[in-house]
N, C-alpha and C positions, 0 to 999 in steps of 0.2 A: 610347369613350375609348381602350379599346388598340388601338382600329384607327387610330387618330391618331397614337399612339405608334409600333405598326408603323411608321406611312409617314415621320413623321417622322427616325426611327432611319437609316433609309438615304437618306435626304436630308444630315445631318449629317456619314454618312461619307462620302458623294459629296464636298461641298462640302470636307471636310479632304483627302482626293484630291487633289482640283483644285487647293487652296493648294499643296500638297507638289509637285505636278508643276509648277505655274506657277512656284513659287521654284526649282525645278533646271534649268526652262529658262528662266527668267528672263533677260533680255539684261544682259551684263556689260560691266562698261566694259576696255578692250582697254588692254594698259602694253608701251609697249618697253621691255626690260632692255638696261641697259647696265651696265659696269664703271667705278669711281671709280679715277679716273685723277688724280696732283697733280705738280705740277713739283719735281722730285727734280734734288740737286747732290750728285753722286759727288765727296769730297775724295780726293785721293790723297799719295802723300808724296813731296816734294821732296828729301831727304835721305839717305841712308843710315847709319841708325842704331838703339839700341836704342829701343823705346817705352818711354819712364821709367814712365808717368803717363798712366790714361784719366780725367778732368777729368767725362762724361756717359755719360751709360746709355740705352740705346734706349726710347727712347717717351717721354724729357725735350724740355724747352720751353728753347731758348736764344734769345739778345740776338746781334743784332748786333756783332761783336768778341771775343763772350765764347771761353774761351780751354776749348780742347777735347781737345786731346791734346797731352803733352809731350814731345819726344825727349828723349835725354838730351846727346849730342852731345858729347862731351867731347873729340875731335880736332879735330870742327870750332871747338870753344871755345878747345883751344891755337893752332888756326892762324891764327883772329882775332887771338889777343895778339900772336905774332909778328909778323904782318901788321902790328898797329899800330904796333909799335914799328920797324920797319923803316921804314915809312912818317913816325916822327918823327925817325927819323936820317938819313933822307933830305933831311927840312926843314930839320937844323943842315948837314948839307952844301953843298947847298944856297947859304945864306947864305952861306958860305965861300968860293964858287966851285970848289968840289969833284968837283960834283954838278948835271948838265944838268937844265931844266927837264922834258925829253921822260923822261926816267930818273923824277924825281919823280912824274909822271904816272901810269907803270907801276906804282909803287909804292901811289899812293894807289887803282890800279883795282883791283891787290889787296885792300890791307884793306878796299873795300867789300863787294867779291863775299866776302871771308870773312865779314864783319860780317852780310850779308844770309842766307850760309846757315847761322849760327846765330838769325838773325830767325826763318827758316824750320823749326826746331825746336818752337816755338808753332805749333800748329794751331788758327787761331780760327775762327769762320762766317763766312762773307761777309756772309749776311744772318740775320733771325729766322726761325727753322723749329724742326722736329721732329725729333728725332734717330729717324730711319727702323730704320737698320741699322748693325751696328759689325762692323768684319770680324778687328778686333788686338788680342790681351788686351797687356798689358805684360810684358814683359819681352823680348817678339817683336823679332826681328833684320828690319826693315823697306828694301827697297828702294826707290829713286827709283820712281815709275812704281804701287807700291802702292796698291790701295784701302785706304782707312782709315775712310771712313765714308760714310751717305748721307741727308745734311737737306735735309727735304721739308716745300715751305711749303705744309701744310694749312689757311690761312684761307681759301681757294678751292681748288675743287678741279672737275673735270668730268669727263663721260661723255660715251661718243658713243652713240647709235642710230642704227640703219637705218630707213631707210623709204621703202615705195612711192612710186614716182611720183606719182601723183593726191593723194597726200598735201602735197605740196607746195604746192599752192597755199593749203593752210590755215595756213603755217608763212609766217617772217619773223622778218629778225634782230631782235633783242630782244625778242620775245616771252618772255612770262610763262609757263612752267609747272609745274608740281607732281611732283617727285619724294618716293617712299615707301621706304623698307625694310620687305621684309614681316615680316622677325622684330620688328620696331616699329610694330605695327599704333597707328593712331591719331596718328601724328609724321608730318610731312610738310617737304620742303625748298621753297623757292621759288628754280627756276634761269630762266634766262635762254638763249636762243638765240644762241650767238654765232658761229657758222659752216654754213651748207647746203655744202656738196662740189658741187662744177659736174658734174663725171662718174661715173656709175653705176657700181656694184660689184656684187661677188655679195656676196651675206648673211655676215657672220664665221660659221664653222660654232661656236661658244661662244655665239652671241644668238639665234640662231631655233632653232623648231624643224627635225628631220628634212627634212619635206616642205617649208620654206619656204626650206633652203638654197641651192635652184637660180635663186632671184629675183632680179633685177638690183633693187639699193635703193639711196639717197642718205644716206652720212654724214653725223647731225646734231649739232653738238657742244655741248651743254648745262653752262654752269657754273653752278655751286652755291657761295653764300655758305655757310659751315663754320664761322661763330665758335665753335659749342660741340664743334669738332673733333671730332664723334661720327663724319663720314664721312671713308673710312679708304682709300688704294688698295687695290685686289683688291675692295672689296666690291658686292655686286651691287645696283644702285639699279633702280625701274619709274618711266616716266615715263609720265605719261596725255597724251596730244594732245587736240585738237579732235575725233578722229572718237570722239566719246564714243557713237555709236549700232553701233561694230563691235563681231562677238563674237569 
């Protein structure tokens, strides 16, 4: 009976061995990282004026329209009044025969260009996005030409990966695949294929490793549906392909 147990004993350890080394060399399924990339609209300002009023705060959800930063504009608001009233004495003149029609003209090209660049004092979204980045607290003395903020419509968003030649043939636009975060083990995105690149590049030295940067690969660009806006630019996404037997 202890001889049985002898033998047994290191049969038991052999076989937990084997598990422990077969699970470390176990074949893994292979992910290209890529970077979440989303289409970002730099507003800038039209005007030169103070910032009255910032209206949203970075990482807010705005509408279409909604009204985002206020200048205060108080010269261009008295040059508007001017302008208009200049522009309705120009209309009794005018009447009168006072006042050439080409004269009126000029006048009314005024008060719109003043009327538009206090329109231009509202800074609203073009479209719905995310308020990315804000670059102007209030009270800030703002030039034409200034960045003022930058909403980024994260309902879709993409990556690109590299990949081997030979890889290609397993790829095709619209295909289905599976992107992870690994700090979200267990969450998974479903993107789509929506661009292979015709001409070969070297590896971005940011997505491979060391030894893999000298490899000529095909940029592939993967969007990712985002409704619950968890994926974020900058952040690092894996995607799994079809060569689910590489390590």
């Amino acid at each position: 009976m202890k001889d049985k147990k002898r033998i047994a004993i290191p049969i038991v350890i052999l076989l937990l061995a084997g598990g422990v080394v077969w699970w470390l060399l176990r074949p893994r399924p292979f992910f290209y990282a890529g970077t979440i990339e989303a289409t970002e609209i730099i507003l800038s300002s039209r005007v030169a004026s103070v910032l009255a009023t910032a209206e949203v705060k970075e990482g807010e959800e705005v509408k279409a329209g909604q009204t985002l930063l206020v200048f205060s504009g108080e010269d261009l608001k008295l040059a508007a009044a001017l302008a208009e009233k200049e522009y309705q004495r120009g209309r009794r003149l005018l009447s009168n025969g006072t006042l050439t029609q080409a004269v009126l003209d000029q006048l009314q090209f005024k008060r719109d260009q003043a009327a538009l660049m206090v329109d231009w004092c509202t800074v609203k979204a073009p479209q719905a996005g995310t308020i990315l980045h804000t670059y102007r607290e209030p009270g800030e003395l703002v030039a034409p030409g200034m960045q003022l903020l930058t909403l980024g419509d994260l309902s879709e968003v993409w990556a690109y990966i590299y990949v081997e030649q030979p890889m290609l043939s397993d790829l095709s636009l619209g295909q289905a695949v599976k992107g992870i975060l690994p700090e979200m083990p267990g969450k998974s995105w479903t993107g789509k294929i929506a661009l292979i690149r015709d001409q070969a590049e070297f590896t971005p030295k940011n997505v491979q490793t060391r030894s893999e940067r000298s490899r000529l690969v095909y940029g592939v660009k993967i969007v990712f549906e985002n409704a619950d806006r968890v994926l974020k630019p900058g952040m690092t996404i894996e995607v799994r392909l079809p060569d689910a037997n590489r390590k």
